[in-house]
VEXDREN-2710 file (C-alpha; in Angstrom, 1 decimal):
% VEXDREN-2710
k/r/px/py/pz
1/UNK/-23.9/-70.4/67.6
2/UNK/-23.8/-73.5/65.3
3/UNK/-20.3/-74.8/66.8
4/UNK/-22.0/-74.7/70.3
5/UNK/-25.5/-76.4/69.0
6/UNK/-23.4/-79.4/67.4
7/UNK/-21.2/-79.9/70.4
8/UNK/-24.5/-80.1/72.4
9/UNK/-25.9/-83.1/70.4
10/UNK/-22.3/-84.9/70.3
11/UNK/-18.3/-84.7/71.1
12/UNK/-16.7/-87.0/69.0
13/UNK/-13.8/-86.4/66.9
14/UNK/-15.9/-86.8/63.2
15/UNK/-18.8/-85.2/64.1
16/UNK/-16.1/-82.8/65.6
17/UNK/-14.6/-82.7/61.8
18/UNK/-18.2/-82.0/60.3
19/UNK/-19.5/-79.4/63.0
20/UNK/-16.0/-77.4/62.0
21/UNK/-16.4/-77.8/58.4
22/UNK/-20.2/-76.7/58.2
23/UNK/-19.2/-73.7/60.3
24/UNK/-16.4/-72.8/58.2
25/UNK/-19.1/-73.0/55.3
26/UNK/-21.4/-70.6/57.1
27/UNK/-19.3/-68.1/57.8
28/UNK/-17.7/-68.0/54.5
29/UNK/-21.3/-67.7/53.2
30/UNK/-22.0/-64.7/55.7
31/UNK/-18.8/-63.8/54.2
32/UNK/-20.0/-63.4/51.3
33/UNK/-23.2/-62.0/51.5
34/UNK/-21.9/-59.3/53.9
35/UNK/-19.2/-58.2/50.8
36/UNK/-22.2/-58.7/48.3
37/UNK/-24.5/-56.5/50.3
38/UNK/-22.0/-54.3/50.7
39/UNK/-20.7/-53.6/46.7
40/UNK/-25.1/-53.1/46.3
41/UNK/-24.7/-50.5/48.8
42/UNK/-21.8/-49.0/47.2
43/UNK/-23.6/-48.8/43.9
44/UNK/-27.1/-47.7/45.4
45/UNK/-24.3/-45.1/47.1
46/UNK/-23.4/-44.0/43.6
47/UNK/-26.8/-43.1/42.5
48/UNK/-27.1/-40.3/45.0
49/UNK/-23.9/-39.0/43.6
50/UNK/-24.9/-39.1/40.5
51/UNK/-28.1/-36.8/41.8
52/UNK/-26.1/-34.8/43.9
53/UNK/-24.5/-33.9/41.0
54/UNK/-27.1/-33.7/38.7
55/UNK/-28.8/-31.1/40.8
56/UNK/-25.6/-28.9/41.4
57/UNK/-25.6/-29.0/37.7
58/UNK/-29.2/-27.5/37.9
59/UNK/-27.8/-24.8/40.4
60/UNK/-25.4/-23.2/38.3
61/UNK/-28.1/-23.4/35.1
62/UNK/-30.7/-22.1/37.8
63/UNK/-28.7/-19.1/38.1
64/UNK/-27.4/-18.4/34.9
65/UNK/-31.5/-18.1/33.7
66/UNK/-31.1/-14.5/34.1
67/UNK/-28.9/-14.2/30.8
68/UNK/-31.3/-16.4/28.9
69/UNK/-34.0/-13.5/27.6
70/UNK/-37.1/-13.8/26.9
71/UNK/-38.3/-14.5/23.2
72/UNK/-41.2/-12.7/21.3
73/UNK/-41.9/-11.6/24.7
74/UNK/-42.3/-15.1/26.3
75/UNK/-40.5/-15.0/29.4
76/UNK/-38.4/-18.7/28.6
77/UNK/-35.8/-17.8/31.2
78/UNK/-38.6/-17.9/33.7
79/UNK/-40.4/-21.0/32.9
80/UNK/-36.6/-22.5/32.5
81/UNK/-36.2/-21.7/35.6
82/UNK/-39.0/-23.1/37.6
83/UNK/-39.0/-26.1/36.0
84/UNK/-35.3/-26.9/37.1
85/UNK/-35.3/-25.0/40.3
86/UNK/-36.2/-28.7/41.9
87/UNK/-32.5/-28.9/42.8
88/UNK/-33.3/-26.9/45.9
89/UNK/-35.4/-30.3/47.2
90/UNK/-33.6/-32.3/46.0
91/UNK/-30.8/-31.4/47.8
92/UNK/-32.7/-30.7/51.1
93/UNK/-34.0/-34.7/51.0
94/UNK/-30.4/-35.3/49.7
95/UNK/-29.4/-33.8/53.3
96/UNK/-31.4/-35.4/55.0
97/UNK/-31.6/-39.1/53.5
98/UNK/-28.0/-39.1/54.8
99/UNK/-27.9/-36.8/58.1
100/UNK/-31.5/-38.6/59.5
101/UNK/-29.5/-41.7/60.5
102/UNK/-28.8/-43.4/64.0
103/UNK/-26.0/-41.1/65.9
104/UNK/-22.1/-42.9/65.1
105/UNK/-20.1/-41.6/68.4
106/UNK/-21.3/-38.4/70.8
107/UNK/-23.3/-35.6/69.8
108/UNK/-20.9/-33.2/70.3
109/UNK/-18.4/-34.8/67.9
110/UNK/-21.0/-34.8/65.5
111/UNK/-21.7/-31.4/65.4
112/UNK/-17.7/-30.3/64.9
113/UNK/-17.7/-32.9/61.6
114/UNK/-20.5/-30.7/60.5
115/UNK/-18.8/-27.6/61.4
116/UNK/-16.0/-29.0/59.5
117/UNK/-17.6/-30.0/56.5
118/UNK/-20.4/-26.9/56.3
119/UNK/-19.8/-23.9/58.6
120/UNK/-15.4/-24.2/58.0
121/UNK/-15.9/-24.1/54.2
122/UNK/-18.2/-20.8/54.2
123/UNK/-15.5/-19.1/56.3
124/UNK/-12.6/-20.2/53.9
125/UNK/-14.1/-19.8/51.0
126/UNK/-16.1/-16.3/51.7
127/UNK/-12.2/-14.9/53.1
128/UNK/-10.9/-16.1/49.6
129/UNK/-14.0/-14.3/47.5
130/UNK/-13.6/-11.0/49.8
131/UNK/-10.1/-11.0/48.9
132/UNK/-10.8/-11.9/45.4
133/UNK/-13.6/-8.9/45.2
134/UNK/-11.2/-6.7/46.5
135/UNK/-8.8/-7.2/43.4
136/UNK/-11.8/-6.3/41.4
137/UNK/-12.3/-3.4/43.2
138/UNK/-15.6/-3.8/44.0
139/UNK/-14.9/-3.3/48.0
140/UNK/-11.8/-2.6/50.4
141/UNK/-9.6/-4.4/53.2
142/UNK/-10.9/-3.7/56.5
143/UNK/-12.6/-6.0/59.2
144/UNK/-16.1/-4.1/59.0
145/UNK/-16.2/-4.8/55.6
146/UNK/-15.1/-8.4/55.7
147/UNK/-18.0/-9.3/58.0
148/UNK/-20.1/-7.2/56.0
149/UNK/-19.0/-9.4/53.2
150/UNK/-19.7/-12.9/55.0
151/UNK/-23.0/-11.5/55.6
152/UNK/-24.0/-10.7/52.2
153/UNK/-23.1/-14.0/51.1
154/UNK/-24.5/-16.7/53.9
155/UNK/-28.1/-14.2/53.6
156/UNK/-28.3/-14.2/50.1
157/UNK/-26.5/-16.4/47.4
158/UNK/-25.1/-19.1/50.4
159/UNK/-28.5/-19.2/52.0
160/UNK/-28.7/-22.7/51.4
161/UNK/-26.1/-23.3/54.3
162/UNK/-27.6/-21.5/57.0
163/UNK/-31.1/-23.0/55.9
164/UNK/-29.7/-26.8/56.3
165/UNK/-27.1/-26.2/59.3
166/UNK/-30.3/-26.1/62.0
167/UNK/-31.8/-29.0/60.2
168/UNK/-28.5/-30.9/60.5
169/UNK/-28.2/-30.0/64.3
170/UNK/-31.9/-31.7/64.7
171/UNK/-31.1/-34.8/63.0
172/UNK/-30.5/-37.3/65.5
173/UNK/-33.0/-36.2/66.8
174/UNK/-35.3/-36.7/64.2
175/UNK/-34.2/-40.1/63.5
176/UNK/-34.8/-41.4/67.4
177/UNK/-38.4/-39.5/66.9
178/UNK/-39.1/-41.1/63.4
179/UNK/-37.6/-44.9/64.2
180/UNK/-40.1/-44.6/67.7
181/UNK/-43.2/-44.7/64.8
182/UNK/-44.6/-48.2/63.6
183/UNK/-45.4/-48.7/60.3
184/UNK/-49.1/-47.9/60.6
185/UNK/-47.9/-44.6/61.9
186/UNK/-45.5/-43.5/59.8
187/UNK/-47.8/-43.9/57.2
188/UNK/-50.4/-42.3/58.5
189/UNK/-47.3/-39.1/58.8
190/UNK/-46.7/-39.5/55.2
191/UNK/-50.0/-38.9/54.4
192/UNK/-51.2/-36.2/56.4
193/UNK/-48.4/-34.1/54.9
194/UNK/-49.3/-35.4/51.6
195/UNK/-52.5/-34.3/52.0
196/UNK/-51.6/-31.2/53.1
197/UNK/-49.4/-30.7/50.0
198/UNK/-52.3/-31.2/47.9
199/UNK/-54.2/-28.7/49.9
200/UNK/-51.7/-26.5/49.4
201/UNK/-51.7/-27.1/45.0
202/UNK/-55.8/-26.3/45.2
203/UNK/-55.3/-22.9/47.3
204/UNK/-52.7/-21.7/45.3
205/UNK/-53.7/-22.6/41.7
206/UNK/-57.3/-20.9/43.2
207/UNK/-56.0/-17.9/44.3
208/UNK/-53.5/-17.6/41.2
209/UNK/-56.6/-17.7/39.2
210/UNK/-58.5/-15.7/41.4
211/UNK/-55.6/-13.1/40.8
212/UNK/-55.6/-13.5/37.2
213/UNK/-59.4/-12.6/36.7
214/UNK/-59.1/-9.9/38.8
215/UNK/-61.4/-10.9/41.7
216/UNK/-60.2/-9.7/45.5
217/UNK/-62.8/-11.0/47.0
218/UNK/-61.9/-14.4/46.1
219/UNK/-58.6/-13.7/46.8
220/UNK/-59.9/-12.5/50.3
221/UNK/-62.0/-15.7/50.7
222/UNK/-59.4/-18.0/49.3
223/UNK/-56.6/-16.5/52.2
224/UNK/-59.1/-16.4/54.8
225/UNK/-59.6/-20.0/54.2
226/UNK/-55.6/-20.7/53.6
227/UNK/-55.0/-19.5/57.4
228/UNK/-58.4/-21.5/58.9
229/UNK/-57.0/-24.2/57.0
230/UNK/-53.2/-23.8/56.2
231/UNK/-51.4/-26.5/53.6
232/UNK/-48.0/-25.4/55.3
233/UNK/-46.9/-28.2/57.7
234/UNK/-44.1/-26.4/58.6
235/UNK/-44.6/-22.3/57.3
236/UNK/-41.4/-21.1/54.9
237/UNK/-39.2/-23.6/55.6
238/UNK/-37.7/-26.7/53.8
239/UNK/-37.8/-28.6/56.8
240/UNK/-40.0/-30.9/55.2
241/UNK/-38.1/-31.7/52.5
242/UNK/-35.4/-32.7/55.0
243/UNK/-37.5/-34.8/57.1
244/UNK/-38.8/-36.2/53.3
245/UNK/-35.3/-37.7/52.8
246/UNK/-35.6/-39.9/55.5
247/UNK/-38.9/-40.9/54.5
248/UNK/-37.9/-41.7/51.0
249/UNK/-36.1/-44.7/52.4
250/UNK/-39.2/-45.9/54.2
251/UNK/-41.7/-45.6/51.5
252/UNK/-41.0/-49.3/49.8
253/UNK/-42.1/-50.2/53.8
254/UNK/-45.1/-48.2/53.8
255/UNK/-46.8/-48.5/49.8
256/UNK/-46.5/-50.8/47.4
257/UNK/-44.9/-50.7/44.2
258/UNK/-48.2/-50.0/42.1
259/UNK/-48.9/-47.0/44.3
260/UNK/-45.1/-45.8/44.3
261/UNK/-45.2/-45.7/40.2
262/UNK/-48.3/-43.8/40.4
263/UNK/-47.1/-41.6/42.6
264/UNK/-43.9/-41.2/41.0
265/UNK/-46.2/-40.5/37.6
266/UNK/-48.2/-37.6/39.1
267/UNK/-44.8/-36.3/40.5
268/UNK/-43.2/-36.0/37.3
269/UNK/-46.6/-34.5/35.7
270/UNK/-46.8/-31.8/38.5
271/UNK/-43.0/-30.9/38.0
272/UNK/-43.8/-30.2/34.3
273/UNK/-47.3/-28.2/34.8
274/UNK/-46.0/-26.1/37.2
275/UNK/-43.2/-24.6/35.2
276/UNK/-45.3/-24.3/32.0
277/UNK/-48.4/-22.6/34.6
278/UNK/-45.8/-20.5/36.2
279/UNK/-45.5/-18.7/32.7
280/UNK/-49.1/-18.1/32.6
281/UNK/-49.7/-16.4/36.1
282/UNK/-49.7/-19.7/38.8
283/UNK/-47.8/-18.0/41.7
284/UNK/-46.4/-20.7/44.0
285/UNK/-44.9/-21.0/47.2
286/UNK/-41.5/-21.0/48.3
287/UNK/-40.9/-23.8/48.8
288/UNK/-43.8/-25.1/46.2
289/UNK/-46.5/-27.6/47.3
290/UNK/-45.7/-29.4/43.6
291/UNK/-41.9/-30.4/44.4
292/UNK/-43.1/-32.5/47.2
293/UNK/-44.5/-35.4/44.8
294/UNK/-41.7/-35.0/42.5
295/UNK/-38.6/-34.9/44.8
296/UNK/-40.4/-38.2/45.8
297/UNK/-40.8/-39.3/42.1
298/UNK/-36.9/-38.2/41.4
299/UNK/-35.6/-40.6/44.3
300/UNK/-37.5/-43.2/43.4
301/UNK/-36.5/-43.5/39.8
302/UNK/-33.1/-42.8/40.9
303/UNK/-33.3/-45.5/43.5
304/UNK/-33.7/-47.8/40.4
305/UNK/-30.6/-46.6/38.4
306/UNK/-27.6/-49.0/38.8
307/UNK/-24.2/-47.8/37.8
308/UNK/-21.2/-50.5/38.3
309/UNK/-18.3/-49.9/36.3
310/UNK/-15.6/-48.9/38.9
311/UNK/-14.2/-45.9/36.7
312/UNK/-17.4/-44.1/35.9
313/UNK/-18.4/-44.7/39.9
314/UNK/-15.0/-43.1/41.3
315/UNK/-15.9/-40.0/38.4
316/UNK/-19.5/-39.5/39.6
317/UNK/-18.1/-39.4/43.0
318/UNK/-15.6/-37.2/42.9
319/UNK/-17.6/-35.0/41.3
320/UNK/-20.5/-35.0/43.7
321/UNK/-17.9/-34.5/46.7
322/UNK/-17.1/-31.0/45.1
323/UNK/-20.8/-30.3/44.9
324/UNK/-20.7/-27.9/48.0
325/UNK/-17.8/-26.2/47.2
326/UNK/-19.2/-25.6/43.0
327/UNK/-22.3/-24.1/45.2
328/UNK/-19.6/-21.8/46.8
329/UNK/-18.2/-20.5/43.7
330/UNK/-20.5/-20.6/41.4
331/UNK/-21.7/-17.5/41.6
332/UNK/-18.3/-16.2/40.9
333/UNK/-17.8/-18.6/37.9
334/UNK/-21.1/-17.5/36.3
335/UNK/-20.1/-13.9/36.4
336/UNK/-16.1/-14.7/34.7
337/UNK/-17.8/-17.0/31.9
338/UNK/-21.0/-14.5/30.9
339/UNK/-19.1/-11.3/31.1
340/UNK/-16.8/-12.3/28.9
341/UNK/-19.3/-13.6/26.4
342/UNK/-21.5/-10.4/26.8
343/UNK/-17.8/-8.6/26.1
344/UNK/-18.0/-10.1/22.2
345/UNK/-21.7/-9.3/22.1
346/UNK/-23.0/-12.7/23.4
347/UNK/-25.7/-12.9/25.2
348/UNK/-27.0/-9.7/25.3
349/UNK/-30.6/-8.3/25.5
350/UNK/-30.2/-5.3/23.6
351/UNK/-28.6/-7.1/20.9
352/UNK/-31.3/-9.7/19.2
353/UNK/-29.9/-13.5/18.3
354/UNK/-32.2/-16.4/16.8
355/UNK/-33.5/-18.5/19.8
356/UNK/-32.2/-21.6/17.5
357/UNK/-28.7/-19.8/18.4
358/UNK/-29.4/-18.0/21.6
359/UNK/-30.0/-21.4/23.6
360/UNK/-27.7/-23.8/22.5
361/UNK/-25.0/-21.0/23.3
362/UNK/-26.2/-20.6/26.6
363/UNK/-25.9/-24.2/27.3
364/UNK/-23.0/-24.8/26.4
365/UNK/-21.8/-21.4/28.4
366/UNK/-23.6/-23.1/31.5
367/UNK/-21.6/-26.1/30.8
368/UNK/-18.4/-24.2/30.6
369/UNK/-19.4/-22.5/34.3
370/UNK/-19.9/-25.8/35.8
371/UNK/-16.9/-26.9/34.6
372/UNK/-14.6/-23.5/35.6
373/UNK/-16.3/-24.1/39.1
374/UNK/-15.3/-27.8/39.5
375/UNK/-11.9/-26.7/38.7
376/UNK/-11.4/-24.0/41.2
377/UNK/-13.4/-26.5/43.6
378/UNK/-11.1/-29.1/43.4
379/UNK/-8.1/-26.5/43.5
380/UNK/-9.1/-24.9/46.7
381/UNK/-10.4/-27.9/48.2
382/UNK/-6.9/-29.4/47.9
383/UNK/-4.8/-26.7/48.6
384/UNK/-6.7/-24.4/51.0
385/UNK/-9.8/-26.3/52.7
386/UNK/-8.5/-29.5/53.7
387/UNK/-5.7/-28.0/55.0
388/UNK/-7.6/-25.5/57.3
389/UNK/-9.8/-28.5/58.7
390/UNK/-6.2/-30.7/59.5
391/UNK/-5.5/-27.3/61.4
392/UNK/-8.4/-26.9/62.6
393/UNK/-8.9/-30.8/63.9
394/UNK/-5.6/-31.0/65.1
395/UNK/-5.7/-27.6/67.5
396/UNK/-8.9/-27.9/68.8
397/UNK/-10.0/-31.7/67.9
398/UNK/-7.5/-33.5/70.4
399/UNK/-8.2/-30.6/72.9
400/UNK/-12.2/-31.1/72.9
401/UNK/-11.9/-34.8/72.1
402/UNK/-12.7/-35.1/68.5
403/UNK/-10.0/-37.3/67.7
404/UNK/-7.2/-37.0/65.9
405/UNK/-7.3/-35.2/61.8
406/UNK/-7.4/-38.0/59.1
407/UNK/-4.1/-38.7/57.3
408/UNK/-3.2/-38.2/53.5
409/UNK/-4.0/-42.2/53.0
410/UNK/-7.1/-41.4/55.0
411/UNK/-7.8/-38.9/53.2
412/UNK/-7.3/-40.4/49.9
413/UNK/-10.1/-43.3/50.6
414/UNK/-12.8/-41.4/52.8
415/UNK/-14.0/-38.2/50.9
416/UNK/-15.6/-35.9/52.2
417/UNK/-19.8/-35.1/51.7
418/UNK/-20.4/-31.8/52.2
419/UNK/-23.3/-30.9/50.7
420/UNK/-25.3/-33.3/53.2
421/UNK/-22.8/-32.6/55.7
422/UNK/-22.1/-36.6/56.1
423/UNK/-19.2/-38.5/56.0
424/UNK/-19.5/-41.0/52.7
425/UNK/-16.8/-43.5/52.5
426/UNK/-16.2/-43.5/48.4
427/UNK/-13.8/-46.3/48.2
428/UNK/-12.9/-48.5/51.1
429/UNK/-16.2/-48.3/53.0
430/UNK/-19.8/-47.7/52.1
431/UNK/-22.9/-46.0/54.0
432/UNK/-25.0/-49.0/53.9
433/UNK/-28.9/-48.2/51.9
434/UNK/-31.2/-47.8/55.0
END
């Protein structure tokens, strides 16, 4: 564009010399700003790793609550939990900051990267725990029994997966619907469901109380209002928090900076009420009304985090890239680690230990689980998974059109996501911040 605009205005040999030189200058300056921008992607990139892995932390501490009894009656396990059960929104928004994005190549090819990368592993992996359960002898080899297994799993402990994989199939979708809205409307979205979130916080905090006092006919009045007036945008379902992810990208658009921190503050006061009220009788939904303002308040102080030495970004990363297969095994892994410690009397209800003693123990055997998982994660990822989805890409990827499978160098420098289902390049090429 310059080099044309210049010979325009004159052809002679200097101003020739000088058009060339001060277009050689621009586009090493676009040069540079184009790697610039892209090294700040790669480290905004490396915040969400870090929170993916955060929250899968969360996951295995969320389900090893159970062993953490409750002191001088006070259910601590409980409250425990419902403070740090968050990871489940987290990691819906995480899904969907990164799925909710414009459509790279057909649909259909986009759909068999997500069957690669969510449906594939639950197949593998549930095969190699139905094996696994068999050698415990806690079921036997026959096809019946194998679906019955796959079942079990996906509908109770792997729900998380068939929750997200109808979301995922929506979200090009959702991104053509969402970029149609102007500003003023989006805005306007944002807060009609944030309304509606705080709608929902009053009706149930009423009616808990209303349950507490013992009073049915305010509980009758209080549901009879819930259904003229429901909070649910979307009734059981974390479909919101999906669509949220997308949304947390947007918000610096829509509010400004004073109203983002005070949002953010009432977010992190909510997350902290609600699992010191859930000990005291407030019955919330599932998903909760109070994780919508701090899954916002979590991205946007995470947002702000900046992490840029090279070894501790390729750590954090390789670490979040396991996070969908630690989901996969973590059941198992909390079950091997707390048996054996309930084996030597650890952990134990019927056997009483100081709190001082009881918690730090736990923590350190929740530690110890995470760890165990990321180890048979990594394993199986290597030796069995990635395999299977070579196989897989290669008999039915160059059939259908998907392309060809990725090679070992390939493979090496463009890691797999699959707890959001996307493709993040960890080394060679970013996902630029939207």
């Amino acid at each position: 564009m310059h080099y044309k605009m210049y010979l325009q205005h004159t052809d002679t040999p200097t101003t020739h010399r000088h058009s060339l030189h001060n277009l050689s200058t621009t586009l090493a300056i676009k040069v540079w700003f184009m790697a610039n921008r892209a090294n700040m992607a790669k480290q905004r990139l490396t915040q969400w790793d870090l929170l993916r892995a955060l929250a899968m932390f969360l996951v295995v501490a969320i389900h090893s609550t159970p062993y953490l009894t409750p002191v001088r009656g006070f259910n601590i396990g409980g409250m425990v939990a419902e403070i740090i059960i968050i990871c489940d929104p987290i990691f819906f928004a995480l899904s969907g900051y990164f799925a909710i994005r414009e459509l790279k190549g057909s649909y259909i090819t986009y759909l068999w990267k997500k069957f690669l990368t969510i449906s594939l592993p639950l197949l593998v992996y549930g095969t190699l725990l139905y094996f696994y359960a068999i050698r415990q002898g806690e079921t036997t080899l026959s096809a019946g029994n194998l679906i019955r297994w796959w079942y079990q799993l996906i509908s109770g402990g792997w729900w998380f997966a068939g929750a997200l994989i109808p979301f995922l199939m929506l979200a090009p979708w959702l991104y053509k619907m969402f970029e149609s809205l102007d500003t003023k409307q989006l805005r306007r979205l944002f807060l009609l469901v944030s309304v509606a979130m705080v709608w929902g916080i009053i009706v149930t905090s009423f009616s808990s109380m209303a349950t507490w006092i013992q009073r049915e006919g305010l509980i009758t009045l209080i549901n009879t209002i819930s259904i003229l007036a429901p909070p649910q945008v979307v009734p059981g379902s974390y479909f919101v928090y999906f669509c949220l992810g997308y949304f947390v990208k947007r918000l610096p658009e829509l509010f400004s900076e004073k109203t983002l921190r005070r949002l953010c503050e009432a977010g992190l006061v909510l997350w902290l009420l609600g699992g010191i009220a859930s000990a005291y009788g407030y019955q919330r939904e599932d998903p909760s009304y109070l994780w919508f303002f701090t899954t916002i308040a979590l991205f946007h102080l995470f947002d702000k985090i900046r992490i840029t030495a090279a070894p501790m970004q390729k750590g954090i990363a390789f670490v979040a890239h396991r996070s969908y297969s630690i989901y996969l095994f973590n059941y198992v892994s909390i079950n091997f680690v707390f048996s054996r410690l309930q084996a030597r009397g650890l952990l134990v209800p019927e056997i009483p230990m100081p709190f001082a003693l009881r918690l730090p123990l736990w923590i350190t055997a929740v530690i110890g689980t995470y760890c165990l998982a990321l180890l048979v994660s990594t394993i199986c990822d290597y030796v069995l998974l990635k395999p299977c989805q070579a196989a897989c890409n290669k008999a039915f990827g160059g059939v259908c059109g998907f392309g060809a499978p990725k090679t070992a160098r390939q493979d090496k420098t463009a890691e797999s996501d699959k707890i959001t289902g996307q493709e993040v390049i960890s080394q060679n090429k970013v996902v630029p911040h939207e």
